[in-house]
C-alpha positions in Angstrom: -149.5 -175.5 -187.6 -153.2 -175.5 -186.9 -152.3 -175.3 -182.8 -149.5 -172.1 -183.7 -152.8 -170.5 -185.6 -154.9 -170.8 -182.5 -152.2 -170.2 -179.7 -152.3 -166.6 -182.0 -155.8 -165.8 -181.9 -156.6 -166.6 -178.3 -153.3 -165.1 -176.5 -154.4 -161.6 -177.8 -157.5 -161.6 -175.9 -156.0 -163.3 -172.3 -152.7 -161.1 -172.5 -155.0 -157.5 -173.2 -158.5 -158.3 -171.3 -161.9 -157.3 -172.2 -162.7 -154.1 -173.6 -165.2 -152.1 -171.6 -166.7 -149.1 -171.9 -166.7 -146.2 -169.6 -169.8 -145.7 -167.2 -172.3 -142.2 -167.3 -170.6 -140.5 -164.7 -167.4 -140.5 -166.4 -165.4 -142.1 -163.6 -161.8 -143.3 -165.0 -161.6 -147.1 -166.0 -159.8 -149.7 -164.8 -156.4 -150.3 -166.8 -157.8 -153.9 -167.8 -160.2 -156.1 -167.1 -160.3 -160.1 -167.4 -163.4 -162.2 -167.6 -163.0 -166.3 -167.2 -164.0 -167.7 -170.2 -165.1 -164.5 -171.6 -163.2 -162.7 -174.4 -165.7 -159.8 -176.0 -168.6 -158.8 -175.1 -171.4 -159.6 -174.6 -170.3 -162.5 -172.1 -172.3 -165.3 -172.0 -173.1 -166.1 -168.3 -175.4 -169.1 -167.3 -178.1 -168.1 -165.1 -176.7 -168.9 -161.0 -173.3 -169.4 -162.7 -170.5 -167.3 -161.5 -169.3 -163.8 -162.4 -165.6 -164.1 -162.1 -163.3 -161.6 -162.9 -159.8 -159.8 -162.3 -159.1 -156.1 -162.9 -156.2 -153.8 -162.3 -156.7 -150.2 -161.4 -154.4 -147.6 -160.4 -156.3 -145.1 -158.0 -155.9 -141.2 -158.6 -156.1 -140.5 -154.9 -155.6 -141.7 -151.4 -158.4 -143.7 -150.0 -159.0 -145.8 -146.4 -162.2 -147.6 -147.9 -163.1 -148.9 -150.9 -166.7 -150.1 -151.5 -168.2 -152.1 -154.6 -171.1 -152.1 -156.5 -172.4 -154.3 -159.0 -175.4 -153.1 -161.1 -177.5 -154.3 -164.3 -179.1 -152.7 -166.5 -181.7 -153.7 -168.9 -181.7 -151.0 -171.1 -181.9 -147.5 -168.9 -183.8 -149.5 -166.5 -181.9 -150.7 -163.9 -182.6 -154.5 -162.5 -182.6 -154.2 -158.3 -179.6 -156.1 -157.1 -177.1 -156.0 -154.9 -173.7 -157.6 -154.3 -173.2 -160.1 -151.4 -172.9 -158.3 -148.1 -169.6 -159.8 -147.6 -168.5 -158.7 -151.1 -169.7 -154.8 -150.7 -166.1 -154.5 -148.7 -163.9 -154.1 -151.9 -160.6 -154.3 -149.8 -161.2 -157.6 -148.7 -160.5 -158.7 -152.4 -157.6 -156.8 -153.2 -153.9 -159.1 -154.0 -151.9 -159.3 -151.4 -152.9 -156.4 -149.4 -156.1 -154.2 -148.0 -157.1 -150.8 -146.8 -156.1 -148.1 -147.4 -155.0 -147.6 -150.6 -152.5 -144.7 -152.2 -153.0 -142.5 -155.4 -150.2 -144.5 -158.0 -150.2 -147.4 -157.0 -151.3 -150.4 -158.8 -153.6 -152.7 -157.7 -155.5 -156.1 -158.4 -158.9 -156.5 -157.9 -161.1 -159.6 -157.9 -164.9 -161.0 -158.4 -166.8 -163.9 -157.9 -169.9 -163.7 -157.5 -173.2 -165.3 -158.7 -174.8 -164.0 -161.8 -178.4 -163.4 -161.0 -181.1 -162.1 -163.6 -185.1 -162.2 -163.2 -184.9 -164.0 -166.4 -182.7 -165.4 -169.2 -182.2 -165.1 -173.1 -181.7 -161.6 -172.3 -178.3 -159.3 -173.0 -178.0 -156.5 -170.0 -175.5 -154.3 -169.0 -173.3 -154.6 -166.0 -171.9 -151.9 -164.1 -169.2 -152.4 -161.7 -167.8 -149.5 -159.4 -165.4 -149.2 -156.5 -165.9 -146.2 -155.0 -163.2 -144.8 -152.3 -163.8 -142.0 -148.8 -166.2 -139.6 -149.8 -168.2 -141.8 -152.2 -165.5 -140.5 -154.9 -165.8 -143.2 -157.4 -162.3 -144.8 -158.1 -163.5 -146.6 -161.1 -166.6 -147.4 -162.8 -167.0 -149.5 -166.1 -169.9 -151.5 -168.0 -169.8 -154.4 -170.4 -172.5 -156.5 -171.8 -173.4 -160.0 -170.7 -175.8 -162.4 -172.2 -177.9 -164.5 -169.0 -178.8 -167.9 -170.9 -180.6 -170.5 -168.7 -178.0 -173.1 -167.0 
């Protein structure tokens, strides 16, 4: 019975994703968002550990690159950092396919990357875009993680 009541608390949270919460520019959100190992916010992420996630997005145009961009924020002040170079090419970590991309269509996104902080013990925000031709962004969203020393 005990392994029925836990079965129906955890599939909730695999099957429907983190909840994020839209970024300042008002950029649409991705249609979900999953976070290994993490279930609500904030996410607890040891410091040099890995940010790994998987998102699905449906873009509202036509686009022949897609760029990301990872940013934290403590506060209003934003930490410098910058994704991998190799990681900045978005459509390099698209399922199944690449570049270029078509208004409607859905597509899967994923991130690994290591979690880097000047610090830990502390809760910041992070801010993930992709961002299409034009530097239209495609998506933006923010979520809290928790850096804890590893």
């Amino acid at each position: 019975m005990l392994k029925f009541v836990v079965i129906a608390v955890l599939l909730p949270a695999a099957i429907f994703g983190l909840a994020v919460r839209p970024c300042p520019n008002n950029a649409p959100v991705p249609l979900e968002v999953r976070v290994i190992d993490c279930y609500e916010e904030p996410c607890v992420i040891p410091l040099g550990g890995m940010v790994d996630m998987d998102l699905d997005f449906i873009p509202d145009r036509d686009s022949a690159t897609v760029e990301a961009a990872l940013n934290i924020f403590l506060g209003n002040f934003r930490v410098p950092y910058d994704l991998p170079e190799d990681q900045r090419d978005a459509c390099n970590f698209f399922a199944g396919r690449g570049c270029p991309i078509s208004q409607g269509e859905k597509i899967n996104y994923h991130l690994s990357t290591p979690a880097s902080a000047p610090f830990a013990g502390v809760t910041v925000d992070l801010e993930l875009q992709l961002t299409g031709d034009n530097d239209e962004p495609l998506f933006c969203f923010r979520s809290s993680a928790t850096i804890i020393a590893a």
